[in-house]
Structures are given as structure tokens and as C-alpha cells.
N, C-alpha and C positions, 0 to 999 in steps of 0.2 A: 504494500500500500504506500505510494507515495504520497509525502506533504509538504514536499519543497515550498509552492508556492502559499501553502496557510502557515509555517513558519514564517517567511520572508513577511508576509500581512501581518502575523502578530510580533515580527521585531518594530516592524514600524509602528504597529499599533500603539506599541507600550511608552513611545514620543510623545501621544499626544491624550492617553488616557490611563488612570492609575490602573496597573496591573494587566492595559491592554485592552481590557474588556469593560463594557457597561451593567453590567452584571455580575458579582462576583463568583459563582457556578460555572459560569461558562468559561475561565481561565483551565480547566482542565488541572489542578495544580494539584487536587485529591487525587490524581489515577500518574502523575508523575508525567504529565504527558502534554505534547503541544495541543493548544487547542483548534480545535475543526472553525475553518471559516466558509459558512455558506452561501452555496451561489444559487441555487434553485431548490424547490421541492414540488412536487407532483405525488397524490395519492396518500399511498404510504412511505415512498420514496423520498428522501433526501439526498442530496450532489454537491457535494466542498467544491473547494476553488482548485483543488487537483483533479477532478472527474470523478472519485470516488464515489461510490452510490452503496445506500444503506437503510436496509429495513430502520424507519424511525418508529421507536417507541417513547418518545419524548413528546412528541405532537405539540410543540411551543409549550410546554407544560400544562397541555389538556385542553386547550380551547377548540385543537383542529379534530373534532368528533367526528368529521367524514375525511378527514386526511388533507390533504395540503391542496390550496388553488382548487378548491372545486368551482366548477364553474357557474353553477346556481350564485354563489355568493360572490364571485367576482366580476358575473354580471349585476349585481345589483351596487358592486363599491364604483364601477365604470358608468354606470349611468346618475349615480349620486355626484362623482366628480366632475360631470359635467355640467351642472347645477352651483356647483362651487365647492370650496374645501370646507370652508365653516361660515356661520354666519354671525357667532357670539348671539345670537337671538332664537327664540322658537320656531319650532317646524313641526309638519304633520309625523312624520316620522317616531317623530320621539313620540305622542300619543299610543300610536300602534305599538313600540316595542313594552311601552309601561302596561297595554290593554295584554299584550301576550305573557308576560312576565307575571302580571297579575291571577288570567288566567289558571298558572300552574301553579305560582304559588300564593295561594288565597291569604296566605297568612299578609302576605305584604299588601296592605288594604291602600296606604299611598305609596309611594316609590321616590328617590331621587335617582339620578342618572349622573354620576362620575366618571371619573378617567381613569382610574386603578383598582385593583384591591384596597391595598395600603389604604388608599382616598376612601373608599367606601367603609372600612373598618374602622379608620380614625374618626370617621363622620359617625355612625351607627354608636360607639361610646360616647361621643360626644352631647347624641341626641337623649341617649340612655341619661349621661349624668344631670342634663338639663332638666327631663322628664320626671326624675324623682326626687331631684336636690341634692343626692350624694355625689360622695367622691371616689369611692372605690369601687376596683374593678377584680373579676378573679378570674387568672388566666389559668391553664394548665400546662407545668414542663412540657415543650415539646411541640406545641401549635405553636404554629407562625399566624402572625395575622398580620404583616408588614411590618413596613422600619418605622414607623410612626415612633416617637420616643418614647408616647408611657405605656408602648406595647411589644417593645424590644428584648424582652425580658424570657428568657426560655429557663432554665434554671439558675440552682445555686445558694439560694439564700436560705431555702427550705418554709417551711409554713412558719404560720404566726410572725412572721419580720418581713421587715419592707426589702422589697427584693430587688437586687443589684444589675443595672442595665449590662446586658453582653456589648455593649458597643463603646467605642471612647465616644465622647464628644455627645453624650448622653448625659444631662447631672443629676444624681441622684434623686436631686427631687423633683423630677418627669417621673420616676417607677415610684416612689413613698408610698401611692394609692394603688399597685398593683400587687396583686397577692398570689402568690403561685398555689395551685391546689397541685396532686398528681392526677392524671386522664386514668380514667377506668376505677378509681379508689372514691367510694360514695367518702369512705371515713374522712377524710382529706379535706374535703370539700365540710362535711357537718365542722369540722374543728373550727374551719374558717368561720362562717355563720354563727356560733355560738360563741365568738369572742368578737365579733365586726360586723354581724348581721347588720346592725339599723345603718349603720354606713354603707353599704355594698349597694351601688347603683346597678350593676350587670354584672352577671358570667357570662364570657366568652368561650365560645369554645368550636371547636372543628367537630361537629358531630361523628364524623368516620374522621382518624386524621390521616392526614397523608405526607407531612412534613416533619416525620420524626420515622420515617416510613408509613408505607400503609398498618397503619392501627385501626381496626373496627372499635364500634365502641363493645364494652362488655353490656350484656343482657340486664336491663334493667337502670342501666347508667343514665343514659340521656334520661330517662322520668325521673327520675332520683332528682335529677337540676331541674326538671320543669318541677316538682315539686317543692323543694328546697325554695327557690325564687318568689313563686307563690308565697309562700309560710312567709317568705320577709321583705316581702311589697316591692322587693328586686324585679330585673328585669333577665329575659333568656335571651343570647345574642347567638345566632348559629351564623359560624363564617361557613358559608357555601363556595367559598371562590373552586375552590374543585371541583368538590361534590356535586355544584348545582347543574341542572340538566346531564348529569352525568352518572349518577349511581341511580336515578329515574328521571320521568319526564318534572317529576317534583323534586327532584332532587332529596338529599338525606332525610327530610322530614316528613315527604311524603314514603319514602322506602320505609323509615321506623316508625311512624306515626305520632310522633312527638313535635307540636306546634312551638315554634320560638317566638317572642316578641318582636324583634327585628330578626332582618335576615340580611349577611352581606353576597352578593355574588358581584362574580367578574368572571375574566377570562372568558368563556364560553359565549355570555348576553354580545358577546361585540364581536363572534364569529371570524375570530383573529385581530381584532383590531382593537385598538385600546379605549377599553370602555367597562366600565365595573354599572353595579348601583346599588341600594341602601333603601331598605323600606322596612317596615311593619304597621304595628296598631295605629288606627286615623287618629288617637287620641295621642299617640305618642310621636307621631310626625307632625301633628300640627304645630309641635312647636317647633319647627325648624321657617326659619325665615322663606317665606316672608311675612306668613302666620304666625310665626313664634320667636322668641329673642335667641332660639339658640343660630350662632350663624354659620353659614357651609355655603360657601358659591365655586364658580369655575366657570371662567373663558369657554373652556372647549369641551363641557360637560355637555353631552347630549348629541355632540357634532355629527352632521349630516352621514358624512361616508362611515362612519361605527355604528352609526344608529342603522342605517342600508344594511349593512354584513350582518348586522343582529338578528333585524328584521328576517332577514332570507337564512339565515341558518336556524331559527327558532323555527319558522314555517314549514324548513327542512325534517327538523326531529318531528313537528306535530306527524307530518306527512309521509313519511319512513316507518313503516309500521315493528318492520321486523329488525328496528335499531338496537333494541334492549337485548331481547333476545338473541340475535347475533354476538353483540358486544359480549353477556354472559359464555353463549357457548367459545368464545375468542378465548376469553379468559380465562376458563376451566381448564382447554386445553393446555394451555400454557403451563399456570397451575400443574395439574398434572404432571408432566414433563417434567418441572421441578421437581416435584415429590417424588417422583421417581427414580430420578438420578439420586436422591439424597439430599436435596436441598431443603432451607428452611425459608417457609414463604408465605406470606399474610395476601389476601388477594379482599378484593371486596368490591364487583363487578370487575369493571375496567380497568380498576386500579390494582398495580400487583407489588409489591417488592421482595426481595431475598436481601434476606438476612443472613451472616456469617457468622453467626450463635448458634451455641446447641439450648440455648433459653428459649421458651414461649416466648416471642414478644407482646407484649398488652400497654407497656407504658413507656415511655419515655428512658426509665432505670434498665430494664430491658433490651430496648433498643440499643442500647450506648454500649453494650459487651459487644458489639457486631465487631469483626475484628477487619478494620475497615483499608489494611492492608491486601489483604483476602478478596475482598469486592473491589477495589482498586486493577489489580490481578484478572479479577474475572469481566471486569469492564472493558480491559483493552482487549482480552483475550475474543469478547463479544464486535468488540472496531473493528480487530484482525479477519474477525468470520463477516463482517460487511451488516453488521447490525446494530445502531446506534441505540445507547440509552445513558441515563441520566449519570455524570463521572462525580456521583455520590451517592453513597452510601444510604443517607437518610432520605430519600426521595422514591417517587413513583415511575412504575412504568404505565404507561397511559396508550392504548388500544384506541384505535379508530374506524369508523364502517368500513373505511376503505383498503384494510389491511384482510388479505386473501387469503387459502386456504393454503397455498406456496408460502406467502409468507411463514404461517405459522409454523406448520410443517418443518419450513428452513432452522427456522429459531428453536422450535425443541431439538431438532439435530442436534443444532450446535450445541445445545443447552447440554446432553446424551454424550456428550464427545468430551465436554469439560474435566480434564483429568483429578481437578481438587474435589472433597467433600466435605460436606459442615460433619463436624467431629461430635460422637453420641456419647 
């Protein structure tokens, strides 16, 4: 596999951006290895700037559910762009994607339309702590919900103490109101509440997470918090930016049947294009400006050509009958394929990842034994065989309509052929 020329792109790169990359995942620096600079994708096909071509399981990290450049949707970014790129004003557009959004998930009774995850997360606490007057929030090691500052916090401090930002340039008192619970441990979570209860504006949470790996949640967990929040007049925040439109057409809430107060989604709503949004209860959105004094604006919130890509890909999944079920049996196979070779692997539809533990994973403590040398190893060894996926450890592999029965097939080969095993 040659990478002459994505070496040569990322020396130069590194002149004019920190580390090369605008993303710090995409540096490849976890698998020891140059990073890939892409020059097209088609399908489930992706193509570096050397001609290399590679089953992708990364899919922008979940937005492209039918695969790369489908043509339904980039028919409708090409005839939005000829209308113009933005207009900083209202459009019909954006009504339809909030009528479709709505739609699926009922719970979001009003909606905003942002530019990120990050945006929509940091919006969604913010409308939380507006909404009931508190200031605290309770996160769980291991969900990401963006770099937002008082949400930057993944472990460390451990319960009952204000917990320490992962990031420089964070000051301690952005996280003071953030409280770490562990994901899947109801007890975690009670300890918190019975010493900060009347303070706790929201629990956040990844109902499935996928950013500590894929973690389901444990049976009975997500009601535990819709219960818990109830009891002390908090609010339930489900980050969807994964999960939504992707583990169902309702994404995790409609899978587990557990309603949230707000919901954040991204990725998917803007059918590759950068567009998040942030809704729930009308009583809890009204107080977001211009109805309310909590404030949240944005330029390019709702922009024409993301709002077009959303439209056309949401219309897609309504209209694609046998999406889920494809996606499932995609997955299983996979799944499979691991467990059989001997791997250890959390799957949860679309969403898959191997762990390099001989641990259950369920939490975040779990997660962290992966011996992430190991997966490092079996990442390249996965580039070598011409099939891209995520150069960490803690991330998802994410399946799209478009990826074929060849595809799969190829991938468990490879997956069959992999000489190491997780150790029993």
C-alpha cells in the first residue's frame, strides 16, 4: 500500500495546522501510523490521495447511513446551492426538517437547528439549567458530548467532588457543576442525588454509548435516570448525536422506550453536512430566546444546503423500508465473525466495536483495560487488508445501506485471518 503522497500532504499539513489535522483522531498517532488523506468516496468505498481504496467503516463517524455521495442527497445539496449558500434568515426548509424530526421523535415537541453536536449539547444544558434554576449537571465517565468546557470532563475525580477538566485551557470552575456518575451503575448515580439532588439541573447521558466504545446501556439503567430525575424535579438529556436515526427510525428512545426531556442529535439530521439540533418539552424550550431569556443563536444555524441533505436523507430512511433490518443482519454478521475468531465485541445494531480485554465491557473502568497496543496492531493490520476503520480504540465501527454482501464477507475474512487473540 503506498502513501507517498498523504505523507508529503501531512508534512505540509503540520505548517499550517496543530498536529496536521483539524481533528485530533484523524492524526492516526494511536495506531503509530501516517495519517490517510482523502480524495473521494462512493458507496461504501473510500480513495486516499495515493488511489488506495477501502471498505469504510467509519462513514464520517455515522452520518453517511447509505454510504458516501448518494445521489438522492446530493441532488438535493446541488439544487439548494443554487438558491444560494446561506441566507442568515428563514426558509421553508428548515420547517420540513423540524416537521420530520418531530415526527420520529415526539418527544422533541419544539426543536432548534445548530451547527454541531458540541452546539446542540452545550445548548440542551444550557436550556436545562435555565428551565429549573440549577446549576449542576451529571455526566457519566466515558460519554462524550463535545469540547464544550463544563462538558469536557470524562473521568478522574471520582463521585461526590467536582471533577477535573481533561483538557488544558479549561479552568476548573467550567466543570465545579459537573459531576461524574459511572454509565450502567444505578448506585453511582443514587449517591449523586442524595447529596446534590435539589441542585442537579440535568443528567446527560448517551443512552447506548459509543464513545468509550460501543456500551449498551445495562437493563433497566436508562428508567432508573428517567426515574431518578422525576423524584428531583431534574431534567433527562439523551445525546442522540449517534444513536439518532441510527439504532431506529427513533433513534435510542424509541428502541428502549425511555422518553428524555430534551434530546440532542447531529450528524445524521444534516445527511453529511454540518448540522446538529436540540429540542424537547414546549415548556422547556420556550424559554430559549426569543420566548425565553435563556440565549442560543447562530449565523449558519439552519443553513439552506444542510437543511436540503437532511431533508433528502431523512425522507430516504422514512422511505427505505428494509434499512433496519439490513443494517441488523450487516451487523450480526460481523459480530459473528468476531466471536468467532475469539474476539471480544459489544455490537448494538450498526454500531460495533472490539475490545482487546478479556473483561465484559459495560463501563467506562472496563473499557480502559483494552490493551490499546493490541487494537493499534489490529487496525493497520485491517488498512493493510484495504479496510478502513476508526485508529482508536474507544470508538465505533458504523455500517451503512450501502455496504454489500462482498463487502462483508471480505471483512470477516480478514477479521478469520487475524493471527492475534483476546486472551481468556
Amino acid at each position: 500500500m503506498k502513501t507517498n503522497r498523504s505523507q508529503m500532504l501531512y508534512d505540509e499539513a503540520q505548517s499550517f495546522m496543530p498536529g496536521g489535522v483539524n481533528s485530533p483522531v484523524r492524526a492516526f498517532r494511536s495506531i503509530g501510523r501516517t495519517p490517510l488523506f482523502i480524495d473521494r468516496a462512493k458507496g461504501s468505498r473510500i480513495f486516499d490521495a495515493d488511489g488506495n481504496e477501502y471498505i469504510d467503516y467509519v462513514c464520517s463517524w455515522g452520518p453517511d447511513i447509505f454510504g458516501h455521495a448518494d445521489p438522492d442527497i446530493l441532488s438535493a445539496v446541488a439544487s439548494a446551492c443554487e438558491k444560494g449558500l446561506t441566507f442568515g434568515a428563514c426558509h421553508e426548509g428548515e420547517i420540513a426538517l423540524a416537521k420530520r424530526i418531530k415526527k420520529h421523535f415526539p418527544s422533541m415537541e419544539l426543536l432548534r437547528l445548530v451547527s454541531s453536536g458540541t452546539e446542540a449539547a452545550m445548548s440542551a444544558v444550557r436550556a436545562a439549567r435555565g428551565f429549573t434554576g440549577r446549576d449542576k449537571i451529571v455526566k457519566f465517565e466515558g460519554c462524550y458530548h463535545g469540547h464544550s468546557d463544563g462538558l469536557l470532563v470524562k473521568a478522574g475525580s471520582g463521585l461526590l467532588t467536582a471533577a477535573v477538566p481533561d483538557s488544558a485551557g479549561v479552568p476548573r470552575g467550567y466543570t465545579e457543576n459537573t459531576l461524574l456518575a459511572r454509565y450502567n451503575d444505578t448506585e453511582s448515580v443514587r449517591a449523586l442525588f442524595e447529596r446534590f439532588g435539589s441542585g442537579i439541573a440535568a443528567v446527560i447521558v448517551e443512552p447506548c454509548s459509543a464513545n468509550m466504545g460501543v456500551v449498551p446501556p445495562a437493563e433497566g439503567f436508562l428508567e432508573y435516570l428517567r426515574e431518578i430525575t422525576s423524584a428531583y424535579g431534574s431534567l433527562l438529556i439523551f445525546d442522540e448525536v449517534i444513536t439518532g436515526f441510527r439504532l431506529s427510525i427513533g433513534g435510542a428512545q424509541r428502541k428502549y422506550g425511555v422518553v428524555p426531556d430534551l434530546t440532542v442529535l447531529g450528524k445524521i439530521v444534516g445527511g453529511g453536512m454540518p448540522l446538529a439540533a436540540y429540542g424537547g418539552r414546549q415548556r422547556i424550550m420556550e424559554c430559549v430566546a426569543p420566548l425565553g431569556s435563556v440565549y442560543q443563536a447562530g449565523t449558519l444555524s439552519g443553513n439552506p444546503v444542510a437543511v436540503a441533505a437532511g431533508n433528502a436523507q431523512l425522507k430516504k430512511i422514512e422511505q427505505t423500508s428494509d434499512l433496519y433490518d439490513k443494517l441488523e443482519r450487516r451487523g450480526a454478521r460481523l459480530e459473528k465473525a468476531f466471536i468467532n475468531a475469539g474476539f471480544n465485541v459489544n455490537r448494538e445494531g450498526s454500531l460495533l466495536t472490539v475490545f482487546f480485554t478479556d473483561k465484559r465491557v459495560t463501563d467506562y473502568a472496563s473499557a480502559v483495560t483494552s490493551d490499546t497496543s493490541e487494537y493499534a496492531a489490529f487496525c493497520g493490520y485491517l488498512l493493510d487488508s484495504g479496510i478502513y476503520t476508526a485508529p482508536s480504540q474507544f470508538e465505533a465501527m458504523f455500517l451503512s445501506y450501502s455496504h454489500s454482501d462482498e463487502d462483508i464477507e471480505r471483512t470477516c475474512s480478514a477479521i478469520e485471518k487475524y493471527p492475534a487473540r483476546i486472551p481468556r
